[in-house]
C-alpha positions as CSV (number, residue, x, y, z in Angstrom):
1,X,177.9,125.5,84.9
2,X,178.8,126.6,88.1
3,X,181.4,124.6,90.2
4,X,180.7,122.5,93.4
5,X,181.9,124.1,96.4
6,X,180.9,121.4,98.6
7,X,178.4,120.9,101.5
8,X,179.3,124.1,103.1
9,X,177.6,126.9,100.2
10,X,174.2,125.9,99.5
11,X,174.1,128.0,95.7
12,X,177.2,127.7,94.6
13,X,176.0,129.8,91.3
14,X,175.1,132.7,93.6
15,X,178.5,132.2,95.7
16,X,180.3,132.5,92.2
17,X,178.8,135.5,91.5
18,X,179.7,137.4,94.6
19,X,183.4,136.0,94.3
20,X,183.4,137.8,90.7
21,X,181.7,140.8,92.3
22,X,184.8,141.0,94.9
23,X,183.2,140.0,98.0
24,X,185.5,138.0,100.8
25,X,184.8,133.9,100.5
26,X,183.2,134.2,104.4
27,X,180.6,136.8,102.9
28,X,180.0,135.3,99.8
29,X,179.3,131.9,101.3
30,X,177.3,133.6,104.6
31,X,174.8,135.7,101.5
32,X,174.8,132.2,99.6
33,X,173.6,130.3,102.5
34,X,171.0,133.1,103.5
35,X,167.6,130.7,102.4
36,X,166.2,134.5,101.9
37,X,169.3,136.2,99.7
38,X,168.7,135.5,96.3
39,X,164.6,135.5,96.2
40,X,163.3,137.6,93.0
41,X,160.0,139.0,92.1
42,X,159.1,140.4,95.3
43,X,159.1,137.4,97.1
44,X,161.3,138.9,100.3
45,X,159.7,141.0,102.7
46,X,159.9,144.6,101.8
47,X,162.5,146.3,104.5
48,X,159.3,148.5,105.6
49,X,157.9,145.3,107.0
50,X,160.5,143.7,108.8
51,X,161.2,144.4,112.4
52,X,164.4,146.7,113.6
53,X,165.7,143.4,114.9
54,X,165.4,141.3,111.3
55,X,166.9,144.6,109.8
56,X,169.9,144.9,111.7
57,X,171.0,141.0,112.0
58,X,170.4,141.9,108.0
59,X,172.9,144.6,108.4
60,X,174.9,142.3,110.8
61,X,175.3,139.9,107.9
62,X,176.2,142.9,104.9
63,X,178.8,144.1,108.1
64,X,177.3,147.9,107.9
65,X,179.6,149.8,110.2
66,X,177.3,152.0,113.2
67,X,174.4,149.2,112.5
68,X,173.9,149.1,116.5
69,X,173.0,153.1,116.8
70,X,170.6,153.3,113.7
71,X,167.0,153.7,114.0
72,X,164.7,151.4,111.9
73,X,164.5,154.2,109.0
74,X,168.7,154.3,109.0
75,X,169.2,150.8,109.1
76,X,166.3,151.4,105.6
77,X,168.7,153.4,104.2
78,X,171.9,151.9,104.7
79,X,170.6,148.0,103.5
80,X,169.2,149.9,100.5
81,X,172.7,151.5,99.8
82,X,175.2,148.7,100.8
């Protein structure tokens, strides 16, 4: 059972997790709080179909370093290896 970590982090399971995983407590809690993070079984748009704009505030979120000079096919390949 995972612990309550209050109003502020909506899956507090998933926020766990992330903590284990190393992540910082802001980027834990901002990935936890994404209503899209966390979707399985192909629910989430595929990166192909999202727009430049929904992939780099993606990127934005996962802080990826250069995000602001990549083209829709690098900001791909940088969400896919972050």
């Amino acid at each position: 059972m995972s612990k309550d970590h209050g109003p502020s982090i909506k899956n507090d399971e998933q926020y766990e997790e992330l903590r284990d995983k190393g992540m910082s407590k802001e980027k834990a809690a901002r990935i936890a709080n994404d209503p899209n993070s966390g979707e399985k079984g192909g629910k989430a748009d595929k990166y192909e179909e999202r727009t430049k704009e929904e992939l780099y505030e993606k990127a934005k979120e996962l802080d990826i370093e250069g995000r602001s000079e990549m083209t829709k096919d690098e900001l791909i390949k940088a969400l896919r290896n972050h």
